[in-house]
N, C-alpha and C positions, 0 to 999 in steps of 0.2 A: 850502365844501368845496374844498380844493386837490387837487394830485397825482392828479387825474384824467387819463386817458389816449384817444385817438382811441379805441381800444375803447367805451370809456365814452361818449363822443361819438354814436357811429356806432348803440347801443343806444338814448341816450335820443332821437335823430333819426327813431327807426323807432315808439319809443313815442307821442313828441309832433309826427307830422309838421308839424301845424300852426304850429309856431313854427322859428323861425331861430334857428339857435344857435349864437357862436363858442368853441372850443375856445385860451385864451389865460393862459398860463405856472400849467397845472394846472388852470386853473377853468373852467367852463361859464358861458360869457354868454350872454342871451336877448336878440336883440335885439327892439327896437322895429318893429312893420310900418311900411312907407311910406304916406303918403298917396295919395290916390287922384291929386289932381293931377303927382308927384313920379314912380308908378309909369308913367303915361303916356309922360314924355317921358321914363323908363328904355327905355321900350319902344320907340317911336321912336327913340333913339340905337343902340339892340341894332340894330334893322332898316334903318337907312343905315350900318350898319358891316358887318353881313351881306351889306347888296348890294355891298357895297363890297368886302371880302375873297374870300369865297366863289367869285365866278366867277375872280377873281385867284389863288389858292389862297397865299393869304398868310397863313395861319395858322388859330389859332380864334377865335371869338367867343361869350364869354360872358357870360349875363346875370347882374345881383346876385345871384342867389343861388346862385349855383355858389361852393363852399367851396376852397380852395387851402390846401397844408400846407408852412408857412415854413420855409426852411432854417436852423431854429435849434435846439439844444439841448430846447427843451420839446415840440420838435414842434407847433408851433401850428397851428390853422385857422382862417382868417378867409376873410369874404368881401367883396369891394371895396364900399367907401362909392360908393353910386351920388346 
């Protein structure tokens, strides 16, 4: 299925919370979960980067699965390879 749009995204996100899904040149990707060892020391890096920015106010900090929409022509959403 191409030429799918954030709309289309933002619908099947609410139907299947359960899954991670990038929005990429029209098509829906489902990604892969992480492993249990991999999501730890995601979560460990989020949390010495939060103590780290936060009282500094140096910006945001977000974890994998926060989606971001590419400056490009398809409108893409990905979210960072953790």
């Amino acid at each position: 299925m191409s030429g799918l749009t954030v709309k289309d995204l933002e619908k099947l996100q609410v139907d299947y919370p359960d899954y991670q899904m990038e929005l990429v040149g029209g098509e829906i990707i489902v990604m892969s979960p992480s492993g249990l060892e991999s999501g730890e020391i995601g979560s460990a890096i989020v949390a010495y980067l939060w103590n780290w920015v936060r009282p500094r106010k140096l910006g945001r900090v977000i974890a994998s699965s926060g989606g971001f929409r590419l400056p490009n022509p398809d409108e893409d959403i990905s979210t960072p390879d953790s």
